[in-house]
C-alpha positions as a LaTeX table, in Angstrom:
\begin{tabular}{lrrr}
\hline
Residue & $x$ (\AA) & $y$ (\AA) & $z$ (\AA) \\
\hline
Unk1 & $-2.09$ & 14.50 & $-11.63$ \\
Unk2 & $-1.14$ & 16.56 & $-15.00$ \\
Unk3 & 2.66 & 15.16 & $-16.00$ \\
Unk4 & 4.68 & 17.00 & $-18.49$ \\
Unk5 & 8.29 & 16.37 & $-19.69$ \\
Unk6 & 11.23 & 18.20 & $-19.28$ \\
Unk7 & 14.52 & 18.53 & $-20.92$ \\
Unk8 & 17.72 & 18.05 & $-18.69$ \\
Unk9 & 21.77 & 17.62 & $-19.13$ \\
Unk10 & 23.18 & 14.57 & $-18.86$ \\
Unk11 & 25.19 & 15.99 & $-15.82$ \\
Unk12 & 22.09 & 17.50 & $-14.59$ \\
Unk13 & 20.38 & 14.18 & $-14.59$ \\
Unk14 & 23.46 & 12.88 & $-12.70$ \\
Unk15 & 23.58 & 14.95 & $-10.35$ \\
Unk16 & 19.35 & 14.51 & $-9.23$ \\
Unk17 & 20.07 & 10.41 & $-9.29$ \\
Unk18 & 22.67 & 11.28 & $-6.92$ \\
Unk19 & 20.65 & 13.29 & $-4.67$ \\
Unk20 & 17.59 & 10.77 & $-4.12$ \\
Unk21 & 16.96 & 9.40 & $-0.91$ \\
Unk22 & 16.29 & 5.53 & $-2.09$ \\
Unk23 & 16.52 & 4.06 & $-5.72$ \\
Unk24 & 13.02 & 4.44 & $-6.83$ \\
Unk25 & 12.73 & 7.81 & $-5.41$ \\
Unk26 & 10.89 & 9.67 & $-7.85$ \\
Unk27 & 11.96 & 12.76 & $-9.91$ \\
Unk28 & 9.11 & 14.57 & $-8.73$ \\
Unk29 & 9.47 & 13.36 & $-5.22$ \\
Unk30 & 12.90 & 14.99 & $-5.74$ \\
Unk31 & 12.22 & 17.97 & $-6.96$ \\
Unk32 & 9.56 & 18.83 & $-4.60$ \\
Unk33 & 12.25 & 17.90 & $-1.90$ \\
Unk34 & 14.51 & 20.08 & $-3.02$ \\
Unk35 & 12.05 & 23.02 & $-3.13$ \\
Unk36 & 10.75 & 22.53 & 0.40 \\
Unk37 & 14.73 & 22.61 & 1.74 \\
Unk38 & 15.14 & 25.83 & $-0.28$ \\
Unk39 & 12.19 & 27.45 & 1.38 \\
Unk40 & 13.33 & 26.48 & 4.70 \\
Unk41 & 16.79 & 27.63 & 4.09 \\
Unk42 & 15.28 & 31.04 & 2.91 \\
Unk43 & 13.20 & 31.15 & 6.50 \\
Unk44 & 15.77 & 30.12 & 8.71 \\
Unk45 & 18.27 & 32.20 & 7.05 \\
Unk46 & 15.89 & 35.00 & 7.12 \\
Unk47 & 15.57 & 34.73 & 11.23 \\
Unk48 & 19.15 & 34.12 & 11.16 \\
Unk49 & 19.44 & 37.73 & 9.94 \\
Unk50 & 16.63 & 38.96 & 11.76 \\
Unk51 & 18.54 & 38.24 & 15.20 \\
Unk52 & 22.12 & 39.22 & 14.38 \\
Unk53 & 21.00 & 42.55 & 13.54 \\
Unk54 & 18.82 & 42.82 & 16.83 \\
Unk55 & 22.46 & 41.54 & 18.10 \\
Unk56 & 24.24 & 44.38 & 16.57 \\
Unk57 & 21.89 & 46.84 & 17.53 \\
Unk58 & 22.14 & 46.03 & 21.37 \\
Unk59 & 25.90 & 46.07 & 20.61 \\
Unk60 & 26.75 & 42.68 & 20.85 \\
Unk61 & 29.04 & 42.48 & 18.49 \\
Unk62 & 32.85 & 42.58 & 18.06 \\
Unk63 & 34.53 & 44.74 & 15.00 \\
Unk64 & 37.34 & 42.71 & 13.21 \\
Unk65 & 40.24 & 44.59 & 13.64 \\
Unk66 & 40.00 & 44.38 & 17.37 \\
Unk67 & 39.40 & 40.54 & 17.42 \\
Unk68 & 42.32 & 40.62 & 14.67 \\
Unk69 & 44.08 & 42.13 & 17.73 \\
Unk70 & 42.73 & 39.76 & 20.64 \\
Unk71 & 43.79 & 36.70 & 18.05 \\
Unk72 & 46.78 & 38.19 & 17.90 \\
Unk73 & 46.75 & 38.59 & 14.45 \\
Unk74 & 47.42 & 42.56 & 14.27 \\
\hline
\end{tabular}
């Protein structure tokens, strides 16, 4: 495996020690970690979108002044 170095904040570096899993988690570890969840966020909240505009287009939906209105908030 190729390593290289790279240059972080002090806060940055704070804030990855305070993200890993276990103590001797390593940085890369990490990092690829927090790729992976960002990819799966992406997908899921691609789908996400995917069905609530299938949702809206059957008209399953409710517009926000009249659940203002069944909230009684209008």
């Amino acid at each position: 495996m190729a390593t290289t170095t790279i240059q972080v904040t002090k806060d940055v570096k704070s804030m990855l020690d305070s993200m890993r899993l276990y103590g001797r988690e390593t940085y890369n570890d990490l990092i690829l970690r927090i790729i992976e969840d960002s990819r799966e966020l992406s997908e899921q909240t691609k789908k996400e979108i995917k069905k609530a505009r299938a949702e809206i287009s059957a008209g399953r939906f409710k517009a926000h002044e009249k659940l203002g209105k069944e909230l009684g908030f209008k």
